[in-house]
Steps between C-alpha positions, in 0.01 A plus 500: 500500500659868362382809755471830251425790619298763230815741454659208337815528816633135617367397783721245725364123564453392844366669870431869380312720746153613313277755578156461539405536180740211420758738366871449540666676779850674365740737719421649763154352580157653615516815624186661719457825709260577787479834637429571861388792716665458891261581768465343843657503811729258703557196269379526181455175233417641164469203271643532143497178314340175535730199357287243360680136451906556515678741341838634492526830607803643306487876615295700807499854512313825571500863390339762705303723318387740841658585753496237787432626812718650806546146695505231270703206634566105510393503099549160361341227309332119586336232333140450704331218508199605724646282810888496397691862419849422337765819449631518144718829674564494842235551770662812676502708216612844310428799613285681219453852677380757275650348232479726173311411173728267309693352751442112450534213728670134391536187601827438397612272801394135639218502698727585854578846293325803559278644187779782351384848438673693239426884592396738203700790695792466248626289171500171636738134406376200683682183341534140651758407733778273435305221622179571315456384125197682473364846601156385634514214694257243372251261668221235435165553648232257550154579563323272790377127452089489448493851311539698812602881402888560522632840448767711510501766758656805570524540896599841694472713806363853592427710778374755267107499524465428209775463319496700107714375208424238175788267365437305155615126536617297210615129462670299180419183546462146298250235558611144654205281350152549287279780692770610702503872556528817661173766500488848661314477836 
């Protein structure tokens, strides 16, 4: 059996991530933004993406598009099962006061590394380390046994009442198996 795709571009034999719309998946993957308003008080959960099947996450980051507010701490990101949280950054967090529009946040580490912010203050390089091959630090994420709603979460902590800001969240990802896949929340 020959894949073709309509452009007429060879397609390789074999396990090929597809998309849902049985389309091969070249590069860099999905890609999919969700944009958020902050509010609350104390702890705040804002859900961003719900994972469906298992997918490989190949990049996590944010870009905030209002300012965030005066006490914005302990930002970082987990995988939520609805009984089990998981950290893909680490649980204690980056401080994210008043961060400016454009400043973006990164997971570049394992999951024991704190989400990076890159301040839009100045011109900016942020390359790997030495011991990194890549710049974001990828992951697989698998959604619950039974259907149960998995998402991705963006987790931090105010005393402001509430707190004021918005942050757009994007993720490149690739599916791991048919129906597997990542939707805004």
């Amino acid at each position: 059996m020959t894949n073709t795709v309509p452009s007429g571009d060879l397609v390789a034999q074999g396990s090929m991530p597809i998309s849902d719309n049985d389309q091969p998946i070249q590069g860099f993957g999905l890609q999919l933004s969700n944009s958020k308003t902050l509010g609350g008080t104390g702890t705040v959960v804002v859900p961003i993406f719900h994972v469906t099947g298992t997918v490989e996450v190949l990049a996590l980051w944010g870009v905030v598009t209002t300012v965030l507010g005066a006490n914005n701490t302990a930002a970082y990101w987990r995988l939520n099962d609805q009984t089990a949280q998981v950290s893909i950054t680490a649980s204690a967090g980056t401080t994210l006061t008043t961060a400016a529009v454009g400043c973006t946040i990164v997971k570049k580490g394992l999951a024991a590394a704190a989400l990076t912010l890159l301040d839009s203050a100045a011109g900016r390089v942020s390359e790997p380390t030495t011991l990194e091959t890549l710049y974001f630090s990828p992951f697989v994420a698998m959604q619950k046994t039974g259907a149960i709603q998995t998402d991705i979460e963006f987790v931090y902590s105010t005393t402001d009442n509430p707190t004021t800001g918005a942050i757009t969240f994007y993720v490149q990802y690739l599916p791991v198996g048919q129906g597997s896949k990542i939707t805004a929340a």
